[in-house]
N, C-alpha and C positions, 0 to 999 in steps of 0.2 A: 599618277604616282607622285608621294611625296616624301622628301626628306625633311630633316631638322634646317626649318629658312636661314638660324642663326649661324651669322659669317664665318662661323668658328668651323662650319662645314664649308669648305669649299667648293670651288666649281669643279666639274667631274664629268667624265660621259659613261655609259653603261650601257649593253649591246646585250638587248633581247628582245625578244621571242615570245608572242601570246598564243597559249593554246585554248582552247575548251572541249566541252567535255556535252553531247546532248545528253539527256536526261535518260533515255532507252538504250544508249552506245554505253562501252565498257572500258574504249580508247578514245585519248583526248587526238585531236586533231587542228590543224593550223589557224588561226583566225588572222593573225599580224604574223610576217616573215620577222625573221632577227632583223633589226636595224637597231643603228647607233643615237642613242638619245643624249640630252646635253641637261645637267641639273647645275642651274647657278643662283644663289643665292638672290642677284638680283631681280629673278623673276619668281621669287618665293620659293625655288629650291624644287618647281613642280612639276610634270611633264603630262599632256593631255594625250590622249592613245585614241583617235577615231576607231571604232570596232563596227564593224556590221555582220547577222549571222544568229542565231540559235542557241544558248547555252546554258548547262544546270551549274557546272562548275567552271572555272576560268582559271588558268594556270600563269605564271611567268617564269620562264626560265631562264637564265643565266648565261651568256656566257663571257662578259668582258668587263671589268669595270677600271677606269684611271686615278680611280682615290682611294682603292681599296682591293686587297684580294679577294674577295668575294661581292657575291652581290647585296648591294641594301637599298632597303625599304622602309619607310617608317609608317606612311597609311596608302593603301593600295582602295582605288575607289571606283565602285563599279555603275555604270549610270544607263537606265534603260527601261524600257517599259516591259510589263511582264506580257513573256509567251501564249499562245492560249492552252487553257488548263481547266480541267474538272476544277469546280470546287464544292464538298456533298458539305450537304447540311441536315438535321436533321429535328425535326418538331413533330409538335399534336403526338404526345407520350397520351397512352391512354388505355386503360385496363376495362376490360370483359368478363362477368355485370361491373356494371361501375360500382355498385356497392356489395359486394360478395360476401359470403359469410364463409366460415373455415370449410365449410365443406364442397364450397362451390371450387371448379376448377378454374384459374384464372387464365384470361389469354391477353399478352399486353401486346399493341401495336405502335408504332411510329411513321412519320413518313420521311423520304428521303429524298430530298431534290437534288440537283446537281443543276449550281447559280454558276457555274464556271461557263469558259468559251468554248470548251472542247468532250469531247463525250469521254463518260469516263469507263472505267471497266469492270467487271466483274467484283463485289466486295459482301461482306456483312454487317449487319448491326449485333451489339451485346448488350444486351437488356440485363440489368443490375437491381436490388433491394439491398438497400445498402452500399457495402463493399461485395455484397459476394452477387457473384455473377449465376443467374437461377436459369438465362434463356437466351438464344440466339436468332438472326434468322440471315437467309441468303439474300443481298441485293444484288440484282442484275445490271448489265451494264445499261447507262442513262445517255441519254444525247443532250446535250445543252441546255441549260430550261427544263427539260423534263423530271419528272417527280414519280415515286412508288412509294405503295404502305404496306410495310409488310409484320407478320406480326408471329408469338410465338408463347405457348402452353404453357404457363410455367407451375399447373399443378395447383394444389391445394396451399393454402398458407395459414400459420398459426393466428389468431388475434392479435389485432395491432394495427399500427401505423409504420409504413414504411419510406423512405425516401427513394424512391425509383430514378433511375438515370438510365439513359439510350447513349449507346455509343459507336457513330460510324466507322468505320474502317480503321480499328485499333492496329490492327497488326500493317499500318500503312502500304496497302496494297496499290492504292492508287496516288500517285504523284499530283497534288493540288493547289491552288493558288493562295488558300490559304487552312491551313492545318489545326488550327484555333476553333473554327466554328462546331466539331464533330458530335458536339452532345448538345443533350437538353436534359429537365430533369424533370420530377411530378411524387405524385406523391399517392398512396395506396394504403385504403383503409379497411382491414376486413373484421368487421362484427363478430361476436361469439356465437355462435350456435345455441339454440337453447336444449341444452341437456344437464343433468348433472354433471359435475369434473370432481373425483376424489382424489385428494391426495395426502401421503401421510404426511403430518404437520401439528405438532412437530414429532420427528421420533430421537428421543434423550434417552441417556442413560446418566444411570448415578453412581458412584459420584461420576464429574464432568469428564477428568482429567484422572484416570484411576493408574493406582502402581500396581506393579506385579504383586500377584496372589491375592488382589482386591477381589470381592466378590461384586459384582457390576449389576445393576437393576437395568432392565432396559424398559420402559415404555413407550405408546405410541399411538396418536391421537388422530381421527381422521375429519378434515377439514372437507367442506364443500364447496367450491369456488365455481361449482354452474352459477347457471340460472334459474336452474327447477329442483324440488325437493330430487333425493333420493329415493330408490324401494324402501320398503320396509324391510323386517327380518336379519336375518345375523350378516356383517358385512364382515370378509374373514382376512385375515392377515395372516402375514406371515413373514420372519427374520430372521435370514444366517449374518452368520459373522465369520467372513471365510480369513484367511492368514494371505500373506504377501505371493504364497505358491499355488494358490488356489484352492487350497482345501477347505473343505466348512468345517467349522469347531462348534458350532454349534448352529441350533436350529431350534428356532422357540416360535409357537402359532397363539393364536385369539381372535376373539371378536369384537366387533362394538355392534349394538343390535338398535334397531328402531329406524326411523328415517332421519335423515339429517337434513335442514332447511337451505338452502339457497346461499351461502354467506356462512353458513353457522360449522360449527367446531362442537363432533362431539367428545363426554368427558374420555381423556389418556386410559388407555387400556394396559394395565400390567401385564407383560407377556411371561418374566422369570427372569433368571439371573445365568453371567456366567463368571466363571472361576478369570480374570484378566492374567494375561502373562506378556510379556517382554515384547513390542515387536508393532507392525502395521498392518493394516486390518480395515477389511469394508464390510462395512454394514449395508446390507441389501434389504429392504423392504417392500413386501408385495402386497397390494389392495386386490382382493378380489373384483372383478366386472361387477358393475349395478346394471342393474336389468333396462337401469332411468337415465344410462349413459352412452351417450352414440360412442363407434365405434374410435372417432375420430379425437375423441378424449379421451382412452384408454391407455395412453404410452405411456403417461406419470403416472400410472396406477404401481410404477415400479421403478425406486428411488434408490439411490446409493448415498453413503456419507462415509470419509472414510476416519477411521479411529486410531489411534496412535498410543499405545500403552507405553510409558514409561517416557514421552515428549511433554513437555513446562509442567507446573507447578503443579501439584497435590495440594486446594486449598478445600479450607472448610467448610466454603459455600456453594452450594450450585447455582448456575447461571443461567436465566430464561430469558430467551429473545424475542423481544414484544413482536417481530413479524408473524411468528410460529404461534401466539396467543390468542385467544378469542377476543372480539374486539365488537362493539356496537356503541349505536348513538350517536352514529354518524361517525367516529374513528376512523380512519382512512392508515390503510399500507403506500408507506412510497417507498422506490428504488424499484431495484438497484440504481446507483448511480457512483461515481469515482469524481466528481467536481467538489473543491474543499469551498468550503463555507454553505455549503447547504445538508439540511434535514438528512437527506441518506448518504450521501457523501461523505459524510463525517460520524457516520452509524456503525457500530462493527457488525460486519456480514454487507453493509454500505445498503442495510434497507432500515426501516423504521417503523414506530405506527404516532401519527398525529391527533392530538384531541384537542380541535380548533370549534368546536360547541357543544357548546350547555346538554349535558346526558351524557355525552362521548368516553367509553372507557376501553381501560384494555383488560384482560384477565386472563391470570395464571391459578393452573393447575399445582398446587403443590406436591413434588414426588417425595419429599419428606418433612418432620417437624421442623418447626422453625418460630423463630421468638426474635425474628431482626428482617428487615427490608433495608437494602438499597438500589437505589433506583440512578442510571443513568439518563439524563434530560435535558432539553434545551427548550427555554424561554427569550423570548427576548430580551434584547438589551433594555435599558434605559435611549430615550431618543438623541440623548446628550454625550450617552459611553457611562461606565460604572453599575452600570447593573442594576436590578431592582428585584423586591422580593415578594415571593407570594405561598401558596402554598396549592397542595392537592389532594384530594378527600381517600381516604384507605376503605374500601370495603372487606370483611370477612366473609364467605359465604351469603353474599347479599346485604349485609347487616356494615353500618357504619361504625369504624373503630374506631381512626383519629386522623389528622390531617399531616403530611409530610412537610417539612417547610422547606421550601426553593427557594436559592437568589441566583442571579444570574450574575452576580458580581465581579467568579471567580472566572468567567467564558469572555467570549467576544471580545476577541483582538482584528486590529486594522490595519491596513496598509503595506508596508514594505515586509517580501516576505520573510527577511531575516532578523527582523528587529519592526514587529508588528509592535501597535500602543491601543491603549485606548479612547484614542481619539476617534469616533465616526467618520469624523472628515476626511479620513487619512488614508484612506482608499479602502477596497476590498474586505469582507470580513473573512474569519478560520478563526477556530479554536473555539465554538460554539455550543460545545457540551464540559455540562456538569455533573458530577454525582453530588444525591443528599441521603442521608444513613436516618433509620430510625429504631428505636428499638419497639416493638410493638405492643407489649404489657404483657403478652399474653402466652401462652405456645399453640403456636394452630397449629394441629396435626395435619400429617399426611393425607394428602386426596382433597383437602378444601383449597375452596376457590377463595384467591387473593386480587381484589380490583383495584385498579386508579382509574380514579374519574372526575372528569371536571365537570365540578356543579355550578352555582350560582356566585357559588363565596370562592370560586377558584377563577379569577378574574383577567387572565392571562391565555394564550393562546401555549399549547405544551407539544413537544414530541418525546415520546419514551421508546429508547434504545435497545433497555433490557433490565430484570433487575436479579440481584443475588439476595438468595433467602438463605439462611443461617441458624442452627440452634445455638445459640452461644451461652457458657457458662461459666459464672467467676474464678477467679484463680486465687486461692487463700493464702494468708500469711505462711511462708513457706516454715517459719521459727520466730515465733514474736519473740523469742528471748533473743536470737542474734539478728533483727533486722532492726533499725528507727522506722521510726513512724511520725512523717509529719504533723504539725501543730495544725494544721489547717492547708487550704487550698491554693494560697497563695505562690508568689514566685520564693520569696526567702523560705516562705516554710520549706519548701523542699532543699532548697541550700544551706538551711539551717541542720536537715533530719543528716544531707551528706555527709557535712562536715563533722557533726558527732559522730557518724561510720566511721570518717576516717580519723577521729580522735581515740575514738575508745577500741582498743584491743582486742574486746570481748564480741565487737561486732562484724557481723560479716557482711552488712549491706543496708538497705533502705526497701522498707515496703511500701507503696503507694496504693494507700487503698481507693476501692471507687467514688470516684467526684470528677467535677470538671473543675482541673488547675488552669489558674490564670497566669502565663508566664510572658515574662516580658523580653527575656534577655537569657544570654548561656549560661546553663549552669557547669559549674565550673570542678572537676573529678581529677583529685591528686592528692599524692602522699603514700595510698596504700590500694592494693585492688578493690573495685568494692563489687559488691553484685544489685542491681538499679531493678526489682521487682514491681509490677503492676498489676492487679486483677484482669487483666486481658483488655484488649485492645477496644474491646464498645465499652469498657466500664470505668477504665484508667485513663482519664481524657487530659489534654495539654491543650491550650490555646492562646492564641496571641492577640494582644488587645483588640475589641473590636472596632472599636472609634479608629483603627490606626491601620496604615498598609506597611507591608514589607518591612517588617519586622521580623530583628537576626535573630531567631529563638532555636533551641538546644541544646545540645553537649561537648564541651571540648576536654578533652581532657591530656594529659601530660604522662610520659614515660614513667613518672613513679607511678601512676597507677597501671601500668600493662595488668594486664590478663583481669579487668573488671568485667563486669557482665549487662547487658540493657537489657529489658523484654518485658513484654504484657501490658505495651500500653502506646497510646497513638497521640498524634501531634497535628493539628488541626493550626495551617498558619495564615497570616494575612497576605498572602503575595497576588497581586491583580495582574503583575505584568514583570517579564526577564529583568535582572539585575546583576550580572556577574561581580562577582568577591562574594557575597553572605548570601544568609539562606541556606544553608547546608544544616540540616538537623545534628549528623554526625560530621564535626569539622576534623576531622583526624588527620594528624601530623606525626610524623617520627615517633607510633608506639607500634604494640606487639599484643600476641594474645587475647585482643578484644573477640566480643560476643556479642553479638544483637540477635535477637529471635524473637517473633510474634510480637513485630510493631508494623502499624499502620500508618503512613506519613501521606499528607495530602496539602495541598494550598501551598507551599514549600518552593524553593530553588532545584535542591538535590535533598534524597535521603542520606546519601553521603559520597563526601569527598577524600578519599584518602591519600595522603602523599606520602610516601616513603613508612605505609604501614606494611608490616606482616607478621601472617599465620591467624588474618582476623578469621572470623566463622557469621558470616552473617544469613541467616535462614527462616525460612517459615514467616516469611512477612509480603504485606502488600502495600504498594506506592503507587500513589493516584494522581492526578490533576498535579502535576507541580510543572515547574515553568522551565526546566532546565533538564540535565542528566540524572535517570534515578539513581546511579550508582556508579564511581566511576574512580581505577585503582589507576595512580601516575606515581613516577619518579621512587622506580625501584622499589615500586613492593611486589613482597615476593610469599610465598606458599599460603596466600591466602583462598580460603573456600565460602563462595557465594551458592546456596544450594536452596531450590523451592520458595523462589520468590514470584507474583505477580505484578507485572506495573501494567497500567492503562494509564495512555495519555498523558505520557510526558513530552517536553518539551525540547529535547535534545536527544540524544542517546539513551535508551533507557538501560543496556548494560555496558559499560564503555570501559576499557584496558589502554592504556596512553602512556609508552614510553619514552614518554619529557625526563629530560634533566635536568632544570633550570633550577633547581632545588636541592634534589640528590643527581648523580653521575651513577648509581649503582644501575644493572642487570635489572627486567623485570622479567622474570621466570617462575613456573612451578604453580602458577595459580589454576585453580580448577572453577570454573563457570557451570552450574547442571543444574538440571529440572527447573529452566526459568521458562516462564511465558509472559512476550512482551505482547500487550493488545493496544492500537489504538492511538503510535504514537504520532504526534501532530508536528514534528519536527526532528530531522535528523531520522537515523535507524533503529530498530530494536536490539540487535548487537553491534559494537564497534568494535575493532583491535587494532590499533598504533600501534606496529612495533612489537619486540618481547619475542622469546622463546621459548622452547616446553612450555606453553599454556593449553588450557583444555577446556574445549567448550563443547558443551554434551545435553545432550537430551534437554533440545529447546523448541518451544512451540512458538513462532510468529505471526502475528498476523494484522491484515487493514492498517499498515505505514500508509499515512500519509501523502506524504514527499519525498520520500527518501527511502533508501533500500531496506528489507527487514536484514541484512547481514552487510556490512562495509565492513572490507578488509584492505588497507589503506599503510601507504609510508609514509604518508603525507604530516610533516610537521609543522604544520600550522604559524611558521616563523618562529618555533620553540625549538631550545636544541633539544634534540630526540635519538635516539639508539632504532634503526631500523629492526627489521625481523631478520635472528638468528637464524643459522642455516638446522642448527644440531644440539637437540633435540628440537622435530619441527613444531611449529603452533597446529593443534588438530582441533578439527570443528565435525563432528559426529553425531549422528540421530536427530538432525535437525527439518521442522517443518515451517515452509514459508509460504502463508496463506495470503492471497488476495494485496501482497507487497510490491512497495515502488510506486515514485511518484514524478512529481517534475519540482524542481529547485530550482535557487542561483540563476534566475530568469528562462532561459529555453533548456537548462539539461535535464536528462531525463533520466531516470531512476532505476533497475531493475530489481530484481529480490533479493539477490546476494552480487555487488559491485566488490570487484578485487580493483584495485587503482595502487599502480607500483606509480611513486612522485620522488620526491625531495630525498631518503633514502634509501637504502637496499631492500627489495622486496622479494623474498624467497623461503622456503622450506615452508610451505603451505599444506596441508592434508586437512581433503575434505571429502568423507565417507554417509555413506545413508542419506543423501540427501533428496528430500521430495521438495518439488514447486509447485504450487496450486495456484491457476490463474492471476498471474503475475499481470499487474497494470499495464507495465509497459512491454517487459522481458524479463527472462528469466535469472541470469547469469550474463554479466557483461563484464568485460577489461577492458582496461582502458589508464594509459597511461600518463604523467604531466610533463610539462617542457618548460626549458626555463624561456626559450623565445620560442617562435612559431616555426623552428625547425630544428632544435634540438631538445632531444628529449634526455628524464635527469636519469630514469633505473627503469631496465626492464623488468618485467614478471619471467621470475625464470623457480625450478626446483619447483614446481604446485602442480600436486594430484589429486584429483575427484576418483574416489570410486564408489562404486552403486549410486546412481545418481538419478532422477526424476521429474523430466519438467513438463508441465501439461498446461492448456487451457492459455498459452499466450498467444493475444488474437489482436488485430488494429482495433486501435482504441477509438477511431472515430475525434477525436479532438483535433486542437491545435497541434497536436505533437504525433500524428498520426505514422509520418514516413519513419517516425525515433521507434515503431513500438510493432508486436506482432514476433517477434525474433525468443528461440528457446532458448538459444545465447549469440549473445552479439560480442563481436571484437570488435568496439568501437572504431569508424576511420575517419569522423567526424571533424573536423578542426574546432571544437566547443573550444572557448578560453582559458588559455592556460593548459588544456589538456589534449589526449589523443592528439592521431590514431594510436591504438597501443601496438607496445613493443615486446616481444617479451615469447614464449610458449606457455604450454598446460598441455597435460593430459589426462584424459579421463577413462577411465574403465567400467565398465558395463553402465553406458550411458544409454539413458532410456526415453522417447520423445512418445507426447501422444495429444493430439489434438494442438498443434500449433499453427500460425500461417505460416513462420519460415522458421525451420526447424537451426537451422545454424546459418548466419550472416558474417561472412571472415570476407571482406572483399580485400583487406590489407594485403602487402607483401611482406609485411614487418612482425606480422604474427603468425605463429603456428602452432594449430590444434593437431594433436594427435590424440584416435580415438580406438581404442583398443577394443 
């Protein structure tokens, strides 16, 4: 026994007592009588205790001490050789056929020695694929040395590889010398069967994303992913569309006739339409049995997908997802996977298809006309950083149109995850996809096959993600008598065409007709409202030098022009990598009444920054690749409406609400957020809220975040003075879907799909209705609070309610962050930096769990779920 040696502890005696405890006994008993020990600094403060005897635990008890009213101890140290003790071990993992195919039954074995001195008792092994536990078996008791194999059925298994583990005596039945050795691991390969496998792939409807009283096309194309052709003859389908209560609304059948080959996809089958209305909705689809398919591939013959009318954005394009596409020439499907900087990792739906040789293509089915392609892609970098460029051959129905042009200029960042560069050196890559737009000359109708493929003259290795087809059509001078019309293409000319609107009386704006403008710098909107017209967003083009990077291009404009108008036309910038202050297409300050509509913003910072605007109306537009927030209202703006915007792959927030005051002090309230869909972004979340009251955030579809949650609702002010969340009228978040969101950030934390974090100020009057979770990366719904040191915490989460609410498909994610992930919601108790465990309650009303590993994780005392 030792105290503190330094003299400043004096000399002392203290009068105890050792007890222990055998390891099969439940009462400690005497080892040392009470005697009086003597602790003096000059003999180091220490007291050696002779013991002889048996023990799992060792007690000391108290009862006199001359320096102190109780007893002290600084390090208590116990010296001895170990008892004798089983110790199980357990090797030679090994599956039965060794090489099985899915139909064969497997039987895994292991053996189990016992290296210990002492016999051990009664226990079992658990046999694992994976995390999940398939099999068990009984081990009997062992004598010393001795060994048993024992082994156990675990049935049929899908194709694949699996990582097998053996595990002795989990539930520590037997007391051991050492507790360390109890597994082993291996690994299990089982072959496909050769049969045909049908599955529908893909089955779409049109449009993607349809509004109430949309009439809805559904097709449905049947893919063969055996090994042997299919029958011949008609293979028959069939698809309801039942509602949230189970009812079907509809029910539409068809065929696809002839045999389909081994790999091959044949052509989408029109099945008919339905009338869309308001609400949530699965789509069930069923493949008839082929005659040419064992029985043991027939469970995907019957697929769900679920459909959401009236969740993100009504745009004008459809979207096809190159996994779901026909594919040859060696083209290869990867994914799923959720690791950033790789090929499906960074794919939305996190799968892809790759054309890494010459022939290799992928092809889509067109379910309607179309006279535009874009294509999302990733190439490689340059081996230096900066990108390089190529292109990729278009096919029409077999026939060569024109080639797409790619750079990878605008992709691949490195290193540090919060301030990635383009330096290779610099660690790790992410941010590895691009989109390239083309407009095709031509209109290919409905039902023709559209190919990418890399030929000879496509010199690059590619992966394609997915591409949107488009009829798109110009937009005319709305009144050549009241609009200008620039001299030419240039950046003045259009400053020139402005400032005569706003000179002359007689005009009420600027037409831009189609060309690509070369702009360098803001054009600058003041004096009088004007209205900023373009032929629509493929024909009315903006670009920023190309010799040049990161270049501040856009619109500013000033309070005498409130209530001017943007739309119909798109802004193509040079940004390669994040830069806070510029790059904001719309740099908006202190106005009112604006309008932006049907523009397209890519390569950019933000599409816009608003400080202390309101009553803007920005809608009907899409934001792509830019490096920062696609949109983002701060410092007291107020009844403004974002409606029917798409962003993929932005770089921070893609719809962000921040009530800073470091500019204005005013209230941010009243503002209404709907029909957005965030896809894809690669930093930060797809919704954020700072702060603010009465705001409404409605009918949003999420999906494949990154890193970050697809919903942060946060007090957290950033070192900026900020107005927490009002109590009254509360912030509501309604009809929202979070697909496949949440990542990991900020080194080890971990993400879920919608993160509430009460911090720095007041977090409360929260309402959050309708909402569904769809296999969330890590978890579904987590709180979690911040501290100003590691044991005081600044605001709890108090006044927030969920009701009807949905979380499915959160499962251990198998990575580095395994023990963080699997939970349908978690109340963080973690000590992450700077935050948790949280503080605070919620409740939730008709909360709904289905397929998770733990459906609620609350170990805290400091939070309370109430679940009605």
């Amino acid at each position: 026994l030792k105290l503190n040696p330094d003299p400043a502890w004096g000399r002392r005696t203290q009068t105890l007592q050792v007890l222990g405890r055998e390891q099969n006994a439940t009462a400690f008993t005497t080892l040392v009588a009470q005697t009086t020990y003597t602790f003096d600094p000059a003999t180091g403060n220490s007291v050696t205790i002779p013991v002889t005897g048996k023990a799992a635990d060792v007690r000391l008890q108290f009862t006199a001490n001359s320096g102190a009213p109780s007893g002290q101890v600084a390090e208590f140290q116990i010296y001895g050789t170990p008892a004798p003790n089983p110790d199980l071990t357990v090797s030679g993992l090994a599956s039965s056929p060794a090489a099985p195919v899915e139909t064969d039954a497997v039987t895994l074995s292991a053996t189990v020695r016992n290296a210990g001195t002492a016999a051990s008792g009664a226990t079992s092994v658990n046999f694992y694929a994976g995390t999940t536990k398939v099999g068990s078996a009984g081990v009997g008791a062992l004598a010393a040395g001795a060994s048993t194999t024992v082994s156990a059925n675990i049935g049929a298994r899908d194709a694949g590889t699996y990582q097998l583990a053996a595990k002795v005596d989990e539930a520590n039945q037997v007391v051991e010398q050492n507790e360390a050795n109890n597994d082993t691991t291996g690994t299990l390969t089982v072959r496909p069967v050769d049969t045909a496998d049908l599955i529908a792939s893909p089955v779409a409807w049109t449009p993607g994303n349809p509004a109430a009283g949309t009439s809805v096309t559904f097709s449905v194309a049947i893919r063969n992913q055996g090994t042997v052709a299919s029958s011949g003859g008609a293979h028959g389908i069939t698809l309801t569309v039942t509602d949230e209560a189970g009812n079907v609304v509809r029910t539409l059948t068809g065929s696809a006739s002839g045999a389909i080959a081994a790999g091959a996809t044949a052509s989408p089958v029109t099945l008919g339409t339905w009338t869309a209305a308001n609400g949530k909705y699965t789509v069930r689809t069923v493949l008839a049995d082929d005659a040419n398919e064992l029985p043991v591939k027939r469970a995907n013959n019957t697929s769900t997908l679920p459909l959401f009318v009236g969740r993100g954005a009504n745009m004008p394009y459809d979207t096809y997802e190159a996994e779901d596409a026909a594919i040859g020439g060696g083209a290869a499907r990867v994914g799923p996977s959720r690791e950033i900087g790789t090929i499906a990792g960074e794919a939305s739906g996190r799968r892809a298809v790759t054309l890494n040789q010459t022939g290799a293509y992928v092809e889509f089915t067109t379910r309607a006309d179309t006279n535009t392609l874009v294509t999302r892609f990733s190439m490689p970098d340059a081996p230096g950083g900066g990108g390089q460029n190529s292109t990729l051959n278009v096919y029409v129905n077999g026939s060569f149109l024109k080639a797409v042009n790619l750079t990878s200029r605008y992709a691949w960042l490195y290193g540090p995850e919060a301030s990635p560069n383009n330096n290779p050196g610099s660690g790790p890559p992410r941010h590895i996809y691009d989109e390239a737009n083309l407009l095709l000359g031509t209109t290919v109708p409905k039902g023709s096959k559209i190919r990418l493929q890399k030929d000879a003259a496509n010199s690059l290795n590619y992966a394609i993600d997915f591409v949107d087809l488009e009829l798109a059509t110009q937009i005319a001078n709305p009144d050549p008598a009241k609009y200008a019309v620039p001299a030419g293409f240039g950046h003045q000319d259009v400053q020139n065409a402005l400032d005569k609107a706003r000179m002359d009386a007689n005009l009420t704006g600027v037409y831009l007709p189609p060309g690509d403008y070369q702009t360098n710098g803001k054009f600058q909107v003041y004096g009088k409202p004007v209205k900023v017209v373009g032929a629509g967003p493929w024909f009315t083009r903006f670009h920023a030098p190309s010799g040049q990077s990161n270049t501040d291009i856009g619109f500013r404009s000033e309070a005498t022009a409130n209530g001017s108008a943007f739309s119909g036309f798109a802004y193509f910038g040079n940004y390669v990598e994040r830069i806070d202050g510029p790059g904001k297409v719309f740099d908006f300050n202190n106005v009112a009444n604006m309008t932006i509509e049907n523009v397209w913003i890519e390569h950019q910072i933000c599409m816009l920054w608003g400080s202390n605007v309101d009553n803007l109306t920005i809608r009907n537009s899409r934001i792509r690749n830019v490096f920062a927030d696609g949109l983002n209202m701060t410092n007291g703006s107020t009844g403004n409406h974002v409606t029917n915007i798409e962003t993929r792959s932005t770089g921070d927030d893609s719809f962000a609400l921040f009530s800073a005051i470091d500019n204005n002090s005013g209230e941010q309230f009243g503002n209404v957020y709907e029909n957005l869909t965030s896809l894809l972004t690669w930093r930060a979340a797809g919704l954020a809220v700072y702060g603010g009251y009465n705001n409404t955030f409605k009918n949003i579809y999420i999906a494949d975040t990154l890193v970050y949650s697809g919903v942060t609702i946060s007090s957290l002010d950033f070192g900026i003075p900020m107005h927490g969340f009002g109590a009254n009228p509360p912030t509501t978040f309604d009809n929202i879907s979070l697909v496949r969101a949440g990542g990991h950030f900020w080194g080890q934390q971990t993400f879920p799909a919608m993160w509430l974090f009460s911090s720095s100020k007041v977090f409360q009057g929260i309402r959050v209705s309708n909402l569904d979770i769809v296999d969330p990366t890590y978890s579904g719904i987590m709180f979690q609070t911040g501290y100003s040191n590691p044991s005081t915490p600044l605001n709890p989460i108090k006044d927030t309610v969920f009701t009807n609410v949905s979380i499915s498909g959160a499962q251990k994610s198998g990575d580095a962050f395994d023990a963080k992930s699997g939970f349908g919601i978690w109340v963080n108790e973690l000590p992450e930096p700077g935050q948790g465990p949280a503080i605070g309650s919620a409740t939730f009303n008709n909360l709904r769990f289905s397929n998770n590993h733990t459906n609620v994780r609350n170990t805290t005392s400091t939070f309370t779920l109430t679940v009605n």
